[in-house]
C-alpha positions as CSV (number, residue, x, y, z in Angstrom):
1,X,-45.6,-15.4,-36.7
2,X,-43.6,-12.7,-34.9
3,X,-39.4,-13.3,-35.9
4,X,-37.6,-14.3,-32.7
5,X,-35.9,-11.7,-31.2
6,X,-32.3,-12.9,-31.0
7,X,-30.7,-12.4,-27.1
8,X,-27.2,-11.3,-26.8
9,X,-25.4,-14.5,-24.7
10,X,-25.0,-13.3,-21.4
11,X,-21.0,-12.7,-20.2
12,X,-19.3,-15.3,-18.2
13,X,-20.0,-15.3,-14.5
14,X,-16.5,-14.5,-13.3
15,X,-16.9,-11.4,-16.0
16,X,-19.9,-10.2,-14.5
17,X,-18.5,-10.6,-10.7
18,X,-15.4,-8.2,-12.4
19,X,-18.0,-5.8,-13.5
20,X,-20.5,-5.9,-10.3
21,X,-16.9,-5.2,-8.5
22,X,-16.1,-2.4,-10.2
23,X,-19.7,-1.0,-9.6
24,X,-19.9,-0.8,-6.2
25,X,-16.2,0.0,-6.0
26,X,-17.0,3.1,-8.3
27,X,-19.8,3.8,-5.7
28,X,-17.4,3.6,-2.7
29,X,-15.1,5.9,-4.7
30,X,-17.9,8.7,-5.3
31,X,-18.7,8.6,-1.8
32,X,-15.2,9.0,-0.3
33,X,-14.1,12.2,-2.3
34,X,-17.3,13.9,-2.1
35,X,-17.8,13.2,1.6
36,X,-13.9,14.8,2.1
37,X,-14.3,17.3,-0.9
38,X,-13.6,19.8,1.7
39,X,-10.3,18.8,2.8
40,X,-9.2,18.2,-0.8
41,X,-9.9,22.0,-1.8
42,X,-8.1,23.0,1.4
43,X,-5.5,20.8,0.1
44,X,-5.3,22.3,-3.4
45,X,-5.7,26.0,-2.2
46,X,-2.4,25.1,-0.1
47,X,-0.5,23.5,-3.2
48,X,-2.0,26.7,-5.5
49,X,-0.4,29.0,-3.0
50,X,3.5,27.6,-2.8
51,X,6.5,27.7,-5.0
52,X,6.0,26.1,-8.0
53,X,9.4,24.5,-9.1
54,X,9.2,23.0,-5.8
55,X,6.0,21.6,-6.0
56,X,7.1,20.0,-9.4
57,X,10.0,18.5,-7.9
58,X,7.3,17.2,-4.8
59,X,5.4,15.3,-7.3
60,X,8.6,13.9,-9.1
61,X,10.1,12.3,-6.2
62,X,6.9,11.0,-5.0
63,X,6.2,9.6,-9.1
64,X,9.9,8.2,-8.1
65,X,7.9,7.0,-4.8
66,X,5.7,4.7,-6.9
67,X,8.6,3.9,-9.3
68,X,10.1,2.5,-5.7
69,X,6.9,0.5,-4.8
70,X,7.2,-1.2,-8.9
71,X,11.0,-2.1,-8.0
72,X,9.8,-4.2,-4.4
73,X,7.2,-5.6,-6.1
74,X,9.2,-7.2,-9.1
75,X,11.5,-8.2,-6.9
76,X,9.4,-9.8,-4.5
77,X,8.1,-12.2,-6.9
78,X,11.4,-13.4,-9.2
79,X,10.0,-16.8,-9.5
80,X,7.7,-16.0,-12.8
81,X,8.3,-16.9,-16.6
82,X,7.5,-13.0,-17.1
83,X,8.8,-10.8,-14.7
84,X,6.6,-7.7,-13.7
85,X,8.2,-4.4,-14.7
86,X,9.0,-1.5,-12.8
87,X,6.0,0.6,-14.1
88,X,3.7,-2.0,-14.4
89,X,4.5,-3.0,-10.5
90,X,4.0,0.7,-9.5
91,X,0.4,0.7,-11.4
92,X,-0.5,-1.7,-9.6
93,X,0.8,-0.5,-6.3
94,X,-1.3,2.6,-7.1
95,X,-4.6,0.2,-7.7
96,X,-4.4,-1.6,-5.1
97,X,-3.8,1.0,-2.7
98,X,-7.0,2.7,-3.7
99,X,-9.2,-0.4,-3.2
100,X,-7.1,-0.7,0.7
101,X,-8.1,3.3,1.2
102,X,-11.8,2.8,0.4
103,X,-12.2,-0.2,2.6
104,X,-10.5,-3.3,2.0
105,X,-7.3,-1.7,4.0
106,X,-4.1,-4.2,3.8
107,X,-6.2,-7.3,2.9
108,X,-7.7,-5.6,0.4
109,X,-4.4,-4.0,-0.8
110,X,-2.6,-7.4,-0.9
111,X,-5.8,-9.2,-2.7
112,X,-5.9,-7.2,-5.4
113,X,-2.1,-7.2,-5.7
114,X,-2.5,-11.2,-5.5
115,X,-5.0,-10.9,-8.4
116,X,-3.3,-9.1,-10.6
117,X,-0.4,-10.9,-10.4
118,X,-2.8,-14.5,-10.7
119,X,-4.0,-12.3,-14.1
120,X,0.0,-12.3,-15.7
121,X,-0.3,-16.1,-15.1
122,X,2.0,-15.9,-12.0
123,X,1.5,-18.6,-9.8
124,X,-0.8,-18.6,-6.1
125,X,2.1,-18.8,-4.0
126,X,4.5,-16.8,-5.6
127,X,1.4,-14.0,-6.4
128,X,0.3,-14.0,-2.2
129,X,4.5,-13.6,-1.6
130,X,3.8,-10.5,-3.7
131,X,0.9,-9.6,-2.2
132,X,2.0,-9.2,1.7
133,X,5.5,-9.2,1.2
134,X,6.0,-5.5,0.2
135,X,3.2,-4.5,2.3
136,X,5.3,-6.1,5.4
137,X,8.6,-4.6,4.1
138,X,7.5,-1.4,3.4
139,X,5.9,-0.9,7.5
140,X,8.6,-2.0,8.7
141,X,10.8,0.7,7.2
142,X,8.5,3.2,8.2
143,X,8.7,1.8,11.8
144,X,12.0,1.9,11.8
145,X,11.7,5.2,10.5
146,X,9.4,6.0,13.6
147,X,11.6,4.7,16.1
148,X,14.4,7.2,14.8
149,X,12.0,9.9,15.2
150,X,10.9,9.2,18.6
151,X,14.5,9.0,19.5
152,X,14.9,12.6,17.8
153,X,12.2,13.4,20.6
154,X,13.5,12.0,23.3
155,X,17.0,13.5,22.9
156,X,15.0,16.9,22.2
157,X,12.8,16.4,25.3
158,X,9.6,16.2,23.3
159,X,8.4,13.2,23.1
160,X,4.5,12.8,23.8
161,X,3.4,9.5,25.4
162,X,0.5,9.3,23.0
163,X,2.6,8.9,20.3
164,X,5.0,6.5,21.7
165,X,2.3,4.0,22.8
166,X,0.6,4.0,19.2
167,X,4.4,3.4,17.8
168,X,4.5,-0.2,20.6
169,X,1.1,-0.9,18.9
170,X,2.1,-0.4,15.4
171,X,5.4,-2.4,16.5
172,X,3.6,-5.3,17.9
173,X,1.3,-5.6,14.3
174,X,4.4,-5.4,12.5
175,X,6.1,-8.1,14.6
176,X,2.9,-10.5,14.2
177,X,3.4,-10.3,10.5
178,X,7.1,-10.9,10.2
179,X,6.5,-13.9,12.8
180,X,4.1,-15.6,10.3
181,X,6.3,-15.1,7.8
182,X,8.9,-16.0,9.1
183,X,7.0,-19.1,10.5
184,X,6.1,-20.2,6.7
185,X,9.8,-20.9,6.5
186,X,10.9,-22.6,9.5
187,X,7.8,-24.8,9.7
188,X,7.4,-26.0,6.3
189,X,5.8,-29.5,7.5
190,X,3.1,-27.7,9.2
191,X,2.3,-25.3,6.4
192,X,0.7,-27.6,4.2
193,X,-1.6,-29.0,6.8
194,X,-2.9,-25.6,8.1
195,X,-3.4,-24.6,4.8
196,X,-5.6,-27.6,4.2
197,X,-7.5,-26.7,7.2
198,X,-7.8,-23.4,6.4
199,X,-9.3,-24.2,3.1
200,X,-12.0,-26.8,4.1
201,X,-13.2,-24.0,7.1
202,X,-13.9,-21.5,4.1
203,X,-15.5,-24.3,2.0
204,X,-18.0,-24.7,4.7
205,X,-19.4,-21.1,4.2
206,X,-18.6,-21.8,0.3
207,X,-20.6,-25.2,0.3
208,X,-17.7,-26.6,-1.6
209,X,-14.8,-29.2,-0.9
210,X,-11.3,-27.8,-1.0
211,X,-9.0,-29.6,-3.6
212,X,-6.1,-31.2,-2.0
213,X,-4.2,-31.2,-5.1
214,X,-4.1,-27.7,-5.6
215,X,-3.6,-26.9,-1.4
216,X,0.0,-28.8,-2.3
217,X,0.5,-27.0,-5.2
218,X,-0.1,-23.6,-4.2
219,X,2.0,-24.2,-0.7
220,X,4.8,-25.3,-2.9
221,X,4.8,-22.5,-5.5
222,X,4.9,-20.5,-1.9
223,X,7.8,-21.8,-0.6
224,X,9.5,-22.1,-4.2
225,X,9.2,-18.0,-3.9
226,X,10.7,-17.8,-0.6
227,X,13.4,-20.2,-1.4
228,X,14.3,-17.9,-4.7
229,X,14.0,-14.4,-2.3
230,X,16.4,-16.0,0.2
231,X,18.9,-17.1,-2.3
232,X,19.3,-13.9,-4.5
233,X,19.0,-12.3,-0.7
234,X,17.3,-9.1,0.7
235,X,19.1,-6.3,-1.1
236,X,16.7,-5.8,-3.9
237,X,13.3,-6.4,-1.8
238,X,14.9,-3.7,0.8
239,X,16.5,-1.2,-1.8
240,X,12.9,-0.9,-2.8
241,X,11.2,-0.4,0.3
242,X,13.8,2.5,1.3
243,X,13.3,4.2,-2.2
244,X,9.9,4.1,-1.5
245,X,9.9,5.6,2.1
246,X,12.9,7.7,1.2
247,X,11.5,9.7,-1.7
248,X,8.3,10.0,0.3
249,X,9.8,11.9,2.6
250,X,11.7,14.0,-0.1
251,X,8.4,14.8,-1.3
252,X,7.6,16.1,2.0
253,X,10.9,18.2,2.0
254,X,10.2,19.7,-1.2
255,X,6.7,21.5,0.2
256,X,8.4,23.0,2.9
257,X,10.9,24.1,0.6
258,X,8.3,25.3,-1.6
259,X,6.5,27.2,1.7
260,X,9.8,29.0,2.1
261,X,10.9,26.6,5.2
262,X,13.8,25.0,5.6
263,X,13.6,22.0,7.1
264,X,16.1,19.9,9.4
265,X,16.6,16.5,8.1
266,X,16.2,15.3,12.3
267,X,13.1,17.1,12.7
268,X,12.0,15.6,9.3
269,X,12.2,12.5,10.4
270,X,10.7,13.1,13.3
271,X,7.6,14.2,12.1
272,X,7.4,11.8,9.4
273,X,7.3,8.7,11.4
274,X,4.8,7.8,13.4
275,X,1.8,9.7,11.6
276,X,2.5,7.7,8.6
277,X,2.8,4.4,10.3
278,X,-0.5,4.7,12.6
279,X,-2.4,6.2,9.7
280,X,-1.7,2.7,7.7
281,X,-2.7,1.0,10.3
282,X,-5.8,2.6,11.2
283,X,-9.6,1.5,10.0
284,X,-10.0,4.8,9.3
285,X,-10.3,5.0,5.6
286,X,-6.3,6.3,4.8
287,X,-5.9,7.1,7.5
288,X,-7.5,10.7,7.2
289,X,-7.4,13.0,10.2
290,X,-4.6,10.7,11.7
291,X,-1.7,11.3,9.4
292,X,-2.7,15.3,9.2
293,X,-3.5,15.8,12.5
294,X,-0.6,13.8,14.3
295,X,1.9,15.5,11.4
296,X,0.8,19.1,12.3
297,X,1.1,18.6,16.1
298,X,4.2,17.0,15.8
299,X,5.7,19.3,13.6
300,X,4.5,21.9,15.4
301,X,5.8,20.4,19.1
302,X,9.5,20.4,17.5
303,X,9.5,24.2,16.3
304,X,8.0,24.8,12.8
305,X,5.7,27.4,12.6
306,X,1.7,25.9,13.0
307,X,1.3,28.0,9.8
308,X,4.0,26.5,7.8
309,X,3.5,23.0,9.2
310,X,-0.2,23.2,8.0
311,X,0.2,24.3,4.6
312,X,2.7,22.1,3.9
313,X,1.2,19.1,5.3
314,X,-2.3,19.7,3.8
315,X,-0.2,20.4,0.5
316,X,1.5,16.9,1.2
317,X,-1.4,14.7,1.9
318,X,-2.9,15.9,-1.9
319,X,0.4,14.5,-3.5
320,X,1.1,11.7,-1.9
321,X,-2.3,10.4,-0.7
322,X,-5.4,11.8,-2.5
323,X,-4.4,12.6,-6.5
324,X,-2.8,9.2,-5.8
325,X,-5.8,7.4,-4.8
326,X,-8.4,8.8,-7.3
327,X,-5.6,8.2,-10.7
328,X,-5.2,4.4,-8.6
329,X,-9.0,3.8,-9.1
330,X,-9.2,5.2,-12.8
331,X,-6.0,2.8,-12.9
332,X,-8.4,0.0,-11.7
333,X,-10.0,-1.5,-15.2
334,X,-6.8,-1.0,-17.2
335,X,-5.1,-3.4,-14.6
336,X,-8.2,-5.7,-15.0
337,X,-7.9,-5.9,-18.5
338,X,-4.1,-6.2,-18.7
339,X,-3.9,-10.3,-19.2
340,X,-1.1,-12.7,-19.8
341,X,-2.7,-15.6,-19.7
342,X,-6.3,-16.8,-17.7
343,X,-6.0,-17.4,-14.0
């Protein structure tokens, strides 16, 4: 008789929904640079043909950037028996960003935050605080930082319309967010109950019952965060947020340094703004086209040179946005694998 072939045991399910994951995001990934290869080249021809000592101190601030985004996050979630670091906070920034540019936008962004932080053996509540919070935190700085530029504008007597009616849209997102937050807090009774009937709507489609015991547990853990954010206050949460936004910026000021422009901190701002905001906010993947485009024409509208502002901006968008994205999906395994305890 033939020996029996022996069969390797196949990997657990939840392993193999990991790896079918990382598949197709892989294949979304291939699709989205090569389908924008040409505005990455024009991007790297612009950074190849700048200052370099500038251009080094562009991609420190916006490394610093990240290092910003780490800092909200660890102090968005204090409520854990091991805190997330600084760097490990800004990997996963990075990671999850990447998966919210190639489709999942801010649910995806804040999912895969929320799993990661599940995977350190953080709890549900607690892990979706950090998920949304910094998300919420860090738009609303940037709308803030919009409304300063459209006053820049308006004092300068050029502000388009266009650009004001995207920032009331982008205003009235962010206010829908901070109202449920907000709501979480004030309405504890009624969180629980909602949460419950949240659950058994997605266990129709799921075919399975929702677990009362665990909808008490996880709403608790939720408000056991918010309790712990409000008592050691705002500071640290917001501290990060500006860092993140400020250096940003200063990465933006250091290509126009490095283009031999010298920009005005108003006109800065200004330009900054609003691009950023409606690009984060769009369904178009990164907001590609938006953020470039609405940069350039503002830029241009408050007296840079269209030559300057495009180099520079093009140079911009491949620090900040596009090396980002492709070193946040090669980040994407490493953050998988990185465990403290099973979730």
């Amino acid at each position: 008789m033939p020996a029996e072939v022996e069969h390797a045991p196949l990997p657990p399910k939840r392993k193999v929904k990991w790896y079918l994951f990382i598949l197709i995001l892989l294949g979304f990934a291939i699709y989205f640079f090569f389908s924008r290869f040409v505005a990455m080249e024009r991007a790297a021809l612009a950074v190849s043909s700048l200052k370099i000592p500038f251009v080094m101190l562009a991609f420190v601030a916006q490394a610093i950037s990240y290092l910003g985004s780490g800092y909200l996050l660890r102090k968005t979630v204090p409520v854990a028996d091991k805190p997330v670091s600084v760097v490990d906070g800004a990997l996963m920034t990075a990671g999850a960003n990447s998966v919210g540019t190639l489709g999942g936008g801010v649910i995806g962004t804040a999912g895969m935050v929320y799993f990661w932080l599940r995977r350190r053996g953080i709890n549900p509540g607690v892990a979706g605080l950090g998920g949304w919070l910094p998300i919420v935190l860090n738009n609303t700085v940037l709308a803030l930082t919009s409304l300063a530029g459209l006053l820049i504008m308006v004092y300068l007597g050029k502000s388009p319309h266009i650009f004001a009616a995207g920032f009331g849209l982008a205003v009235l997102v962010l206010g829908t967010f901070l109202g449920i937050l907000i709501w979480t807090v004030t309405h504890r009774e009624h969180l629980e109950p909602l949460a419950t009937a949240i659950a058994n709507f997605v266990g129709k489609f799921r075919h399975r019952s929702s677990d009362a015991s665990k909808i008490k547990t996880a709403v608790n853990h939720l408000l056991e965060g918010w309790d712990t954010l409000l008592q050691d206050g705002w500071s640290g949460p917001a501290t990060g947020a500006l860092l993140t936004t400020g250096f940003d910026m200063l990465t933006l000021a250091f290509l126009f340094l490095a283009a031999g422009y010298r920009i005005n901190a108003a006109v800065l701002i200004a330009g900054y703004g609003v691009p950023q905001l409606l690009g984060k906010l769009t369904v178009i993947l990164g907001g590609v086209g938006v953020v470039e485009g609405g940069m350039i024409g503002l830029f241009s509208l408050l007296g840079v040179p269209r030559g300057s502002a495009v180099l520079v901006v093009l140079a911009y968008r491949l620090v900040s946005f596009w090396l980002p994205t492709a070193v946040g999906i090669l980040l994407i395994p490493y953050l998988g694998r990185k465990t403290a305890s099973p979730a």
